[in-house]
N, C-alpha and C positions, 0 to 999 in steps of 0.2 A: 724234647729240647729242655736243658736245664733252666733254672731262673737265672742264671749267667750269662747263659747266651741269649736270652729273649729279649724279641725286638723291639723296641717303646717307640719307633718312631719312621714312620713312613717318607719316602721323597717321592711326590709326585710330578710329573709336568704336563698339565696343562696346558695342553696345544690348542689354538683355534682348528683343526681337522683330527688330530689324533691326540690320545693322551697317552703317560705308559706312567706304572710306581713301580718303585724300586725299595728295597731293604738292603743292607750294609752286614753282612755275615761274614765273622771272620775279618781277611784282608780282602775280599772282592764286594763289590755292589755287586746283589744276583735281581735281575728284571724278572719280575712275576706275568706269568705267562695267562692271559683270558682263558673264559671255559673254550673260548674255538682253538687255546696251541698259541695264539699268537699275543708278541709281545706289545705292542702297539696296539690299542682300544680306538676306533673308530669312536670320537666326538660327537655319538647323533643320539636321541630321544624320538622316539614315534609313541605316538599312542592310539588304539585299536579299539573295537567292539569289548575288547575278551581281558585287555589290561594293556600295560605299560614297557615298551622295549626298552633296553639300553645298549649302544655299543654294535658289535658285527650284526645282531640278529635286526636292529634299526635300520641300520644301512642297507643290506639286502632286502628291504620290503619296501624301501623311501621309493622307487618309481612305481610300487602299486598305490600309495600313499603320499601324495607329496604335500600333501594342504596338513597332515598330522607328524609329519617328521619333521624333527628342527635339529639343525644344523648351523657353522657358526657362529655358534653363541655367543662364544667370546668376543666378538666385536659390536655385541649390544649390550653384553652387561656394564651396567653402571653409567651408559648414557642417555640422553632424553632423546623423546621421539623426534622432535627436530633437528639432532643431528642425525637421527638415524636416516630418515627421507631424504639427506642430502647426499647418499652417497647413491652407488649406480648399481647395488646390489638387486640382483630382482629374486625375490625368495618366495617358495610358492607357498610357506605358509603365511598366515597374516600378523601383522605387529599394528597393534591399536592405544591411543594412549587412554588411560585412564587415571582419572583424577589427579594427573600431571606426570603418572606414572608410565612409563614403556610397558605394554604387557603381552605375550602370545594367545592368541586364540586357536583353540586346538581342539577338537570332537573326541573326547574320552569318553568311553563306557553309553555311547548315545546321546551326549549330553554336552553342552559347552563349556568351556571352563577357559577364566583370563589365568595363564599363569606369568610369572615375574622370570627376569633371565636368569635371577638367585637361585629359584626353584629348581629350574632344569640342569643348573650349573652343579644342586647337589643332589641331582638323580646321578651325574657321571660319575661325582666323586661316591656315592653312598655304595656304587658298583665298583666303583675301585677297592674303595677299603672294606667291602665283602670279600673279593677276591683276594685279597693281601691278607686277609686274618683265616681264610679260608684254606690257603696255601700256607702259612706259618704254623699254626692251628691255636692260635690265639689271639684275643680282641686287643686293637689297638687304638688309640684316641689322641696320638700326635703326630704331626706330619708338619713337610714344609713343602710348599708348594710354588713351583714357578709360574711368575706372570712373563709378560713380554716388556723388556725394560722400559717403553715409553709407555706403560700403563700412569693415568691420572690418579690421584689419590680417589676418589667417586670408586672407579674402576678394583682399585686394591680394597677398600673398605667392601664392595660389593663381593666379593670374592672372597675375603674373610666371613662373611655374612654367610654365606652358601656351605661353607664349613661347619660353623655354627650351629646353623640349622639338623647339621645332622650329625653334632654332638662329637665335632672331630675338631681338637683343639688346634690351629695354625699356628708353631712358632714361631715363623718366619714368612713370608712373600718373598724368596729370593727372584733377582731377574735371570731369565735367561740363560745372557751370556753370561753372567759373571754362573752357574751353576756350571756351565761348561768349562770355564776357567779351571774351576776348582780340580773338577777331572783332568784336564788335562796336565796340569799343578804337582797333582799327586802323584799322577802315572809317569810324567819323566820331571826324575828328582831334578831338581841343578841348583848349585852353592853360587851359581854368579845373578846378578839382577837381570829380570829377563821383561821386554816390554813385548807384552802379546795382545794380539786384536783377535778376536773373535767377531766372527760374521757367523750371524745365525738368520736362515732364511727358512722360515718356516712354510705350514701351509696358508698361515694369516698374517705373520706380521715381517718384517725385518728387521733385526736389532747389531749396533755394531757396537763393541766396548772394549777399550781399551783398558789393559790388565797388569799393574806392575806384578811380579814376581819373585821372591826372594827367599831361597834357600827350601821353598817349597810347603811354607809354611806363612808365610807375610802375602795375603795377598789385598792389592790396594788399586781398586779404582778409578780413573786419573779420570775419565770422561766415556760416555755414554749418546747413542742417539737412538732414533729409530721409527721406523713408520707403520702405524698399527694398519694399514690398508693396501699391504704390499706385501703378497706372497704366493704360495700355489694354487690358492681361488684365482687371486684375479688372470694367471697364464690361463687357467681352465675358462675363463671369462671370453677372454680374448679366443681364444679354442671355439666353444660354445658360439660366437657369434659369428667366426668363418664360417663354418658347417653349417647354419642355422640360414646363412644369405647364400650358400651355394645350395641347400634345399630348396629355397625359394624359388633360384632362378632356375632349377634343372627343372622341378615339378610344379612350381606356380603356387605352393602353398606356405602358408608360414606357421612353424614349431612352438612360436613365443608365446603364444596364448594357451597350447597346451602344455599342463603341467608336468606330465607323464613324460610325455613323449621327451620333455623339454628336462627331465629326471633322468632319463635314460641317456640321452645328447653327454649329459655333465657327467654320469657316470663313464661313458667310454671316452670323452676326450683326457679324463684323471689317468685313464689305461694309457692314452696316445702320446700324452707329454711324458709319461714315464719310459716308454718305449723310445722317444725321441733322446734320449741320453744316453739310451748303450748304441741304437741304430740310427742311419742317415736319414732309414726314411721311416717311415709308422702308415699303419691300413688301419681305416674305421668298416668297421660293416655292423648296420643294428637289423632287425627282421621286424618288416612291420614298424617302421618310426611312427607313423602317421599315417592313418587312413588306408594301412595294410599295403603302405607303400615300403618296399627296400630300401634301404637308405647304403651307400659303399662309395668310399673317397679315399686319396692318398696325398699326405701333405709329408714332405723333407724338411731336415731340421731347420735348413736358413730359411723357409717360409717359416718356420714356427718365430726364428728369432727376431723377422723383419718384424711380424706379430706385434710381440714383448719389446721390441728395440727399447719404445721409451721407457718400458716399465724397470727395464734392464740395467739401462743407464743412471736411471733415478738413484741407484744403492750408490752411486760413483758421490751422488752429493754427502750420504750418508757420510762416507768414506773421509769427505772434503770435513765435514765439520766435527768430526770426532777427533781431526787432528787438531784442529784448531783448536776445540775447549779444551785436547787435554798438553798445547802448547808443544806438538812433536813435530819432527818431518818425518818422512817417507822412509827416510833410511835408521833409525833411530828403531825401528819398529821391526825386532827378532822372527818373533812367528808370525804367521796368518794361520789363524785356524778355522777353519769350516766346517760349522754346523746345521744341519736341518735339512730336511729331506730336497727340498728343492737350492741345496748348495751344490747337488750335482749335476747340471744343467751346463753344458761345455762350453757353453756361452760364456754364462758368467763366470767360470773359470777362471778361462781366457781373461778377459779383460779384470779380475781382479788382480793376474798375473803381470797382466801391462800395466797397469796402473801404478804397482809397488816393484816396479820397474827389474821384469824378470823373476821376481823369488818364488821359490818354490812352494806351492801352499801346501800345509800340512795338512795331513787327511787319515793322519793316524789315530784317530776316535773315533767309532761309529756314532754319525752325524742327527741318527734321531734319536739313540740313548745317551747322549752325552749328559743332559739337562738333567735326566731320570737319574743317575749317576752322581751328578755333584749337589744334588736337591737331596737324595740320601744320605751322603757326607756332611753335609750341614746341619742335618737333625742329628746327628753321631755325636759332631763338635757341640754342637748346642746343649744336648742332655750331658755333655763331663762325663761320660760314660768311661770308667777306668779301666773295662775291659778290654775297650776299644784300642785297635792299634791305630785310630787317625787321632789325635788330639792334640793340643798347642798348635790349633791353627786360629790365625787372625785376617777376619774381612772387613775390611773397610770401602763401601759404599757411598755414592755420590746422589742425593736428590736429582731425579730425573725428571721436575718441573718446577718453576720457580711457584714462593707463598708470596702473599701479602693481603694486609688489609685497605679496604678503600676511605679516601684519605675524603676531608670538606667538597673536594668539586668533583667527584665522582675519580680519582685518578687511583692508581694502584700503588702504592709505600710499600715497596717488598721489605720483607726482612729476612727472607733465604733466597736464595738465588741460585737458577737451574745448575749444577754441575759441582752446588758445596759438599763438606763432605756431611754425613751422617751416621749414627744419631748425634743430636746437637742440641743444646740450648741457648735461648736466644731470649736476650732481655729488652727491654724497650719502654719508654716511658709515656705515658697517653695524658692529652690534656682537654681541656673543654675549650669549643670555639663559640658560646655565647655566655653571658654571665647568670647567675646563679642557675646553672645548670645541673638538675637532681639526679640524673640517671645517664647513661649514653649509652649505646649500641654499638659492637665490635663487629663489622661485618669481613670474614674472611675467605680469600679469591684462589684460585691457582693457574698461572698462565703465563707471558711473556708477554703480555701486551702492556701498554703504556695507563691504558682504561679501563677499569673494572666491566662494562659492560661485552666486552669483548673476551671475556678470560671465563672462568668454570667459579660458580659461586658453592663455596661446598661445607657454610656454615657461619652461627653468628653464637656471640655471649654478648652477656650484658651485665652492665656495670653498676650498683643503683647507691644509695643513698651518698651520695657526694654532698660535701658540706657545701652552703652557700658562699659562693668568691666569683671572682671576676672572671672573666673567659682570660684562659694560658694559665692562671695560678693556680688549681690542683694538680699536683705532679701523682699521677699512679702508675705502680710499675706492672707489665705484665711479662710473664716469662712463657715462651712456646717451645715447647717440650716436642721434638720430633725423632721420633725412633726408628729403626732402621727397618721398619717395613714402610716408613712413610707416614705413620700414623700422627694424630698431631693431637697433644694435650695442651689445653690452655690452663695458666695457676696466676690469679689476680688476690687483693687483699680487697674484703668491702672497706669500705672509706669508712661506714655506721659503724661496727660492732670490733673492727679490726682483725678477722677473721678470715682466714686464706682461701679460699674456694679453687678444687682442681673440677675442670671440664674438659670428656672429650668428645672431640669435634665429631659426629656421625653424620653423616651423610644420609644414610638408609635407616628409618626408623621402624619401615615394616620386614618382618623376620616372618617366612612363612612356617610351619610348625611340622615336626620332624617324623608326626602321625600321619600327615598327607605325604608326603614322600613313601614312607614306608608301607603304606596302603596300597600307591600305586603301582611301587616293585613286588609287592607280595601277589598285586593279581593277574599276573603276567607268566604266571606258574600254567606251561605248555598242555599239561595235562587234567586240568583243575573236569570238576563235570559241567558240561554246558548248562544241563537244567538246572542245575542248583544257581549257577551265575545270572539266569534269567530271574528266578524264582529271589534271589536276594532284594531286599527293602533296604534303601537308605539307614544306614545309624543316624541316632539324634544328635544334633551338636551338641556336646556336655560343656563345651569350655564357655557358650554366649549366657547368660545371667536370666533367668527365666521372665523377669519384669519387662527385658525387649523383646521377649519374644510376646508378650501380652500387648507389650504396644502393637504390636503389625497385627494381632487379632484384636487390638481396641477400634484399626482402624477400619473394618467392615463399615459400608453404611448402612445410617440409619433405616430402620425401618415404617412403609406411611403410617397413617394413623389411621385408617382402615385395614391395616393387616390382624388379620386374626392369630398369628401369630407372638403379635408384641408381648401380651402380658406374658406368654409363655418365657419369651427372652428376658423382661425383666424379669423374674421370677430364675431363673437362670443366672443373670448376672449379680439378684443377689447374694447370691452365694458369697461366702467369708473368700477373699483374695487368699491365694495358695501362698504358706512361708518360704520366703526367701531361701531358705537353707535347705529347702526340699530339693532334690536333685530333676533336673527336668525329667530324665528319664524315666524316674518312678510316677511322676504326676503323668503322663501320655501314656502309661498303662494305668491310671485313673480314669483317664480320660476313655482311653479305650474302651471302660467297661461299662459307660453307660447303655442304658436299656434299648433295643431297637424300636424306632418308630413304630405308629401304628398303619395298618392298611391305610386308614382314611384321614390320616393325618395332614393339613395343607401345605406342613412346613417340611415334609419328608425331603421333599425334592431338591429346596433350600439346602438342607443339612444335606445332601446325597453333593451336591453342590462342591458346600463348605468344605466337604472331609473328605475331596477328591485335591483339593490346593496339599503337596506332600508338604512337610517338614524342611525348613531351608537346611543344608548338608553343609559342611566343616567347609567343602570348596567350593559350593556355590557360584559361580562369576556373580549372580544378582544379590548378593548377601549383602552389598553395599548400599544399595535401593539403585541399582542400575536394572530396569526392566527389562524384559526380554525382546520387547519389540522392537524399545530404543538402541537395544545392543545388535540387535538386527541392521538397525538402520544406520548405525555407527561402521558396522563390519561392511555395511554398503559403500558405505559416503569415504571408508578409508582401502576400496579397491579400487574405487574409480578415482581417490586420490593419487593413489599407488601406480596407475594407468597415466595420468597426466602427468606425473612428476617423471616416468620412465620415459616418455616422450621428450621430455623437456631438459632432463639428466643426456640422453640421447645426444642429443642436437646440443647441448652445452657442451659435452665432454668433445665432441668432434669438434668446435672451433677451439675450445681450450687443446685439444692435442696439435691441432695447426697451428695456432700462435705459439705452444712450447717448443714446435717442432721448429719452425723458421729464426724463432727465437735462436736455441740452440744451434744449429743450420751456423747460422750468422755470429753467433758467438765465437766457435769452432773457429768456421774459414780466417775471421782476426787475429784469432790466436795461431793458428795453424801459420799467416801470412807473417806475423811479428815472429814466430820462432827463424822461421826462413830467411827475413831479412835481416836479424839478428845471427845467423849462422852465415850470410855471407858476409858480412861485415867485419865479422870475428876470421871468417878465409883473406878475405880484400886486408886485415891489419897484420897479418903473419909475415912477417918478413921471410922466417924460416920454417920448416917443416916440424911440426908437434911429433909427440907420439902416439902411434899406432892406436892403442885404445882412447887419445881423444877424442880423434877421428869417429872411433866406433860410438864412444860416446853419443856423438852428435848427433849422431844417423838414428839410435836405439831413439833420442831425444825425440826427432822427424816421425820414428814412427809410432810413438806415441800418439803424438800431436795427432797423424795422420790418420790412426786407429779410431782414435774417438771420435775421429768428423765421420769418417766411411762406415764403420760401424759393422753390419754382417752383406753388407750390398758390396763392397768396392775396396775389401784391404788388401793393399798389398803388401807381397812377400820381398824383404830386402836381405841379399846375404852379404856379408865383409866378407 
């Protein structure tokens, strides 16, 4: 490949179940294909006695392994453990928090280790862009990457962070759909204004965006929504939990507690729903589920739909308020385009087809590259690349959560608001609410609520030397810089020195380091020799300062005053303290070379003792002073937390689905009875006979209405 055509920049999309990267060669995005052939990367991490999987070879081992394969991810990174327990996810490996931190516990190499969901976020990507510089045959270090558009700014910060780490520069965080726009944008030209919605329903999230269009090169944003907890998990969820109560009652035993078995359950119902889209009906049969019992059932599609009904319907509100932010109706709105593996589901076809009242959805883009596709295009446009045949395209983007800072009585003072456009700067002026007030505190939120404690807290600056005056008389200006990944710069002036200060806002201050990643993919090598991987000793940590590691051996105790060995210690510890600047490494082969004890020595056993504690390692989970026994007891106290919140998630989510259900139920019937009485009314006022298609009109109206009360149990077919 010349230096002309070489590729500077990667589009990936990061799926919560699958990822795929794409490159821009020539006029076509070409999708780089895994070492298994395929173009779609399973989203899963495992890790083993022998090293670290990534991708297909993870996935096929997760039901021998399920407490070390993770899976996921993307709906924990960049949130706190409290949100996490709240949902009704039951995952068999474990998530613990640590020092306010979300973290995974995972048994690597024999040994425990907390890792971050930044960590494993850039084991996928470190595999991806192996394989993309492996297949090009040259290294690359820019990319853009999609999130799912109702990603929080925590969530895109954590994500850039994961990048980062392993040295791959992110130009962008494009959403979604708007990457899909792009593709589809490019591939059918048109010189007229074109409003396109894109539904993308992936295997984690749902994201709906409205897309102006214009001449195929203007593309502009008008409004956005979308539910990060709504996609082909939770159908597989619902899957999972039929088969799982009809195990029960056929053989009397229950699956949930086992992880395996309960590994295997989720990987065939992912086969079952997929089969439930081209066929009416789908067969499960596993050997041996449990207790070397057969497990064999057959479920039809409209049991699968009754299933999913609500979860079905839920995308219809999507629908409802992306028109409304972005001020359109129904008919105003040219394409529907459908993206993401679970947009093909006949289900929801159908009723996105009723909804936007008969149109034809568009299905001319394949629906799991589309993202992969316009995520490449965008790094193209980005780099100005003049060899490039896509260039002079414009995107304009909309904040998919509203900012503000919390104002005297704890309330929220936005000053962006969800659905503006982006990037933008926004100026504001801040004043003191007590008198001679030296300093203040900017504490910044992200959310739609009314009151800071209810929104996502995701940083503060501070203001200081303010001259002495009255509370409201220093007027200081602050300008919020936010760019179109979301990011957000604060630029204030000190009031002292008169000097500008920019800060940006980070969320994530810990960065894990891009030698433990590449440690763990390196020892994963299939062939490597067993004995040598037994026979390997820990490396010394070189990056910790050798003074802290003296501290944790300063803190041995004292020895009595009848040990015959003290003078020897003191004697010992007078020795001249090791300099600073020595490297640890070379001092623990000092160390190493003292003399061996004698036979008759007292202290042999001590020191046999001492020099059996190994050297704390780069990953450590106890590097923090978290002990081993205490993290024992932590990985206890948060499975049987884990246990009573599933119970308790359980029995909430089932009256909460009764009450949305009646809810709805009842919504429906009023509306369904108001359109009816409404349509005789409009009969009863006709003196004379309309035409033909108002008629039809009214009826398509009827069955609407009628559709969305009856749902997949009771619709009927009406012909004019």
């Amino acid at each position: 490949m010349s230096a002309a055509e070489k590729v500077s920049t990667l589009g990936i999309d990061l799926g919560t179940t699958y990822c795929c990267v794409g490159v821009l060669r020539g006029d076509e995005v070409e999708l780089i294909p895994n070492d298994q052939g395929n173009i779609n990367t399973p989203n899963y991490v495992a890790f083993t006695d022998t090293g670290c999987l990534v991708g297909d070879s993870a996935k096929s081992q997760a039901t021998r392994n399920p407490s070390n394969t993770v899976f996921d991810i993307m709906r924990l990174i960049g949130n706190k453990i409290d949100k996490y327990y709240t949902q009704k996810y039951h995952l068999p490996y474990t998530v613990i928090e640590n020092e306010g931190r979300l973290k995974l516990a995972v048994n690597y190499r024999g040994e425990l280790h907390l890792l971050s969901p930044e960590t494993i976020v850039a084991m996928v990507l470190k595999n991806l862009k192996k394989t993309a510089e492996h297949y090009i045959g040259h290294r690359v270090t820019q990319a853009v990457i999609s999130v799912p558009a109702n990603f929080n700014y925590c969530q895109r910060q954590a994500v850039k962070e994961a990048g980062h780490i392993i040295g791959l520069n992110v130009l962008k965080l494009i959403n979604g759909p708007t990457a899909a726009a792009l593709t589809y944008g490019l591939r059918h030209k048109s010189k007229t204004l074109q409003n396109v919605l894109i539904f993308d329903l992936g295997g984690g999230t749902a994201n709906v965006s409205i897309v102006s269009i214009f001449s195929s090169s203007t593309f502009e944003v008008l409004a956005t929504a979308g539910d990060a907890h709504l996609g082909g998990e939770d159908f597989d969820n619902r899957l999972i939990s039929h088969f799982a109560k009809e195990f029960q009652e056929k053989f009397n035993k229950s699956i949930t507690e086992n992880k395996r078995a309960l590994n295997r359950l989720r990987a065939a119902c992912e086969q079952v729903k997929k089969n439930l889209s081209a066929y009416e009906t789908a067969r499960i049969e596993i050997d041996a589920l449990l207790d070397g019992i057969d497990f064999s059932s057959q479920i039809t599609r409209t049991q699968f739909d009754g299933l999913c009904y609500d979860l079905f319907t839920h995308t219809r509100f999507l629908f409802e308020r992306t028109l409304h932010d972005a001020n359109l109706e129904i008919d105003e709105i040219q394409e529907v385009v459908l993206v993401g593996g679970s947009s093909r589901i006949p289900f929801i076809q159908e009723m996105i087809s009723v909804i936007f009242s008969g149109k034809t959805l568009n299905k001319s883009i394949n629906p799991e590259e589309a993202v992969a596709c316009g995520a490449a295009l965008q790094g193209v446009v980005l780099n100005k690349d003049k060899n490039a045949t896509v260039k002079d395209v414009l995107l304009m983007d909309v904040a998919p959560f509203s900012l503000g800072v919390m104002s005297k009585c704890g309330e929220m003072d936005f000053f962006l608001k969800r659905g503006e456009p982006i990037p933008t700067r926004i100026s504001r002026v801040f004043t003191t609410f007590s008198d001679n007030l030296p300093s203040m505190t900017v504490k910044l939120y992200e959310g739609e609520c009314s009151h800071v404690k209810d929104n996502t807290f995701i940083g503060s600056f501070y203001i200081t030397k303010i001259p002495p005056a009255k509370k409201g008389v220093p007027q200081i200006q602050v300008i919020f810089d936010i760019d179109a990944n979301c990011s957000l710069k604060v630029e204030f002036q000190d009031q002292g020195s008169g000097k500008m200060f920019t800060i940006h806002i980070d969320s994530n201050k810990e960065r894990p380091k891009i030698q433990d990643i590449e440690e763990m993919l390196r020892d994963a090598r299939p062939y490597k020799d067993k004995a040598k991987k037994q026979k390997r000793k820990p490396m010394p940590r070189e990056d910790i300062p050798c003074k802290d590691r003296e501290k944790k051996e300063d803190s041995k105790p004292m020895p009595r005053e009848d040990d015959p060995c003290k003078d020897r210690e003191k004697k010992e510890d007078s020795k001249p303290m090791p300099r600073e600047d020595v490297p640890c490494k070379d001092r623990e082969k000092k160390e190493d070379s003292k003399p061996m004890p004698r036979e008759d020595d007292p202290c042999k056993d001590r020191k046999k003792k001492e020099d059996s504690n190994p050297m704390p390692r780069e990953d450590d989970p106890c590097k923090d002073g978290l002990q081993q026994q205490e993290l024992e007891q932590r990985l206890k106290h948060a499975e049987q937390s884990k246990e009573e919140n599933r119970q308790y998630q359980e029995k909430l989510s089932a009256k909460i689905q009764l009450e949305n259900y009646v809810h709805s139920i009842k919504e429906k019937a009023e509306s369904l009875l108001n359109t009816c009485n409404s349509t005789l009314e409009w009969l009863d006022s006709s003196s004379s006979l309309h035409e033909k298609d108002m008629y039809a009109a009214k009826i398509k109206q009827l069955q609407h209405s009628a559709f969305l009360m009856s749902g997949p149990y009771c619709q009927e077919q009406c012909d004019y």
